[in-house]
Backbone as JSON, one array per atom type, in Angstrom:
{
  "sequence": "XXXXXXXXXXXXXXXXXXXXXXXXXXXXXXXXXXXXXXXXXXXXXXXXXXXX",
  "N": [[12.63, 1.96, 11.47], [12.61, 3.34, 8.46], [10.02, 5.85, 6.81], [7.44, 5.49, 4.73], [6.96, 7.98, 2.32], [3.83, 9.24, 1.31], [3.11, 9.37, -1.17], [3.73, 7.08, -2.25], [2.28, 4.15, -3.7], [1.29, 1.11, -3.52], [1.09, -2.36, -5.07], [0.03, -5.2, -3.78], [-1.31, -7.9, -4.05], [-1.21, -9.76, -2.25], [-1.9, -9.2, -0.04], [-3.43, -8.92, 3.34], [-4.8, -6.25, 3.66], [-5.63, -5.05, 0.92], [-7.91, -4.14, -0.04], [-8.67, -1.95, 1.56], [-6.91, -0.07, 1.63], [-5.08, 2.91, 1.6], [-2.45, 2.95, -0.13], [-2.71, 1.22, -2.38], [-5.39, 2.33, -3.66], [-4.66, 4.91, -4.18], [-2.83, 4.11, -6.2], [-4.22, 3.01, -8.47], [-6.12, 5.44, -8.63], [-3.84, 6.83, -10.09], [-2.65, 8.87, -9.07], [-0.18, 8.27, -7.67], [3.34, 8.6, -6.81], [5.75, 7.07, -7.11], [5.65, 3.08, -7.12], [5.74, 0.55, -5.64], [5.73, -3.24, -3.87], [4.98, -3.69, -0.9], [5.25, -4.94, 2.75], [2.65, -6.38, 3.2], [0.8, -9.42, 3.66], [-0.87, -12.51, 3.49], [-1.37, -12.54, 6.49], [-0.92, -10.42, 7.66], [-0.87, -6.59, 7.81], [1.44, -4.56, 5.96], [2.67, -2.83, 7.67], [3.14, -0.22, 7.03], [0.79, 0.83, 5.97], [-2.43, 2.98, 5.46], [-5.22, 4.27, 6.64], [-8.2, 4.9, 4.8]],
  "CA": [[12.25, 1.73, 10.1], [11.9, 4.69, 7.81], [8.56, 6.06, 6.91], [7.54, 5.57, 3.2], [6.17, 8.96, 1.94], [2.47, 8.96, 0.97], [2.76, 9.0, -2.22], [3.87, 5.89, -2.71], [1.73, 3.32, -3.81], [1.24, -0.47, -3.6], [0.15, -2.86, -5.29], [0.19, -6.5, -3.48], [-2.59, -9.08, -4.45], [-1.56, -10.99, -1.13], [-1.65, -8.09, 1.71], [-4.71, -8.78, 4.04], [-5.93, -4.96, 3.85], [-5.45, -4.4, 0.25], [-8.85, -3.62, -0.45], [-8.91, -1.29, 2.07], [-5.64, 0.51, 1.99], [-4.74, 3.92, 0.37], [-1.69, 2.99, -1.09], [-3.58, 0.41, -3.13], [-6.19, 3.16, -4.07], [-3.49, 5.74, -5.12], [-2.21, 3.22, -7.43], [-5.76, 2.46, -9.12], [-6.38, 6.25, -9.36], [-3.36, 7.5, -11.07], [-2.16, 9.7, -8.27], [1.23, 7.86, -6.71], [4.4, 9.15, -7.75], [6.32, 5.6, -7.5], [4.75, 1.79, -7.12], [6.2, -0.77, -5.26], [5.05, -4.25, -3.45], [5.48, -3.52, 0.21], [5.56, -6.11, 2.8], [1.86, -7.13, 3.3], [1.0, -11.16, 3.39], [-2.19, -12.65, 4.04], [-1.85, -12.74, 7.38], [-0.91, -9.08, 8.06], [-0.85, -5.47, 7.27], [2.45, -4.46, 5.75], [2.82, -1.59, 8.75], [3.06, 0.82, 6.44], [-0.9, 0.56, 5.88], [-2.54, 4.11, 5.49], [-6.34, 4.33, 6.05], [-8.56, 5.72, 3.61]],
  "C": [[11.91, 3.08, 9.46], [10.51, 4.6, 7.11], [8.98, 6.01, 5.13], [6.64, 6.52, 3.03], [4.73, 8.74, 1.5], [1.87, 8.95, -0.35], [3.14, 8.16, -3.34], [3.35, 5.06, -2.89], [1.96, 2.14, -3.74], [0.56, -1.05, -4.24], [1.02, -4.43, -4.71], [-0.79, -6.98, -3.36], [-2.37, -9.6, -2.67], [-2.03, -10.14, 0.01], [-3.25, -8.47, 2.12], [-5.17, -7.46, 3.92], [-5.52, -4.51, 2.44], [-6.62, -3.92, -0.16], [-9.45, -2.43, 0.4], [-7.92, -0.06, 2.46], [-5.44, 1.82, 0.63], [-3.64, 3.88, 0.0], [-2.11, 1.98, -2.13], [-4.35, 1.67, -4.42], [-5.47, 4.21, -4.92], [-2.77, 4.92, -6.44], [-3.29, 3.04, -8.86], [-6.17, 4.04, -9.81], [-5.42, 7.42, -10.09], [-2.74, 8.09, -9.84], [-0.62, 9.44, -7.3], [2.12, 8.04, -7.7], [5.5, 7.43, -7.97], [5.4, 4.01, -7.33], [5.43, 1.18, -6.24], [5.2, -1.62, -4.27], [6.11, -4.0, -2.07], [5.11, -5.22, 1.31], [4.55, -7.23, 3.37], [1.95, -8.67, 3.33], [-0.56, -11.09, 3.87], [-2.94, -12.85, 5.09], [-1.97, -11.26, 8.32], [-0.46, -8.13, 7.29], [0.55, -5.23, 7.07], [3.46, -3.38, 6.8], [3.29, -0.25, 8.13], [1.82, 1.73, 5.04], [-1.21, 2.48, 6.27], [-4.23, 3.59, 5.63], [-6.97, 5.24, 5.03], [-9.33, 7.01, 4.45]]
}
């Protein structure tokens, strides 16, 4: 699977770690160069989960 650069952000309402995830956070403070909805769910981390 290729790696998604870090300054890619997410935003997905459903992902179990979005409140804890820095592509979430990058999204919120302006700082991610693209957006997209990666492949979180509410039962797991999208594996391309960054901590903060």
């Amino acid at each position: 699977m290729a790696r998604v650069p870090e300054d890619i952000g997410c935003v997905n309402e459903k992902c179990i770690a979005k409140d804890e995830c820095k592509r979430q956070t990058i999204v919120k403070n302006g700082t991610s160069r693209e957006i997209h909805e990666l492949n979180g769910s509410e039962v797991k981390k999208c594996g391309k989960f960054l901590q903060n």
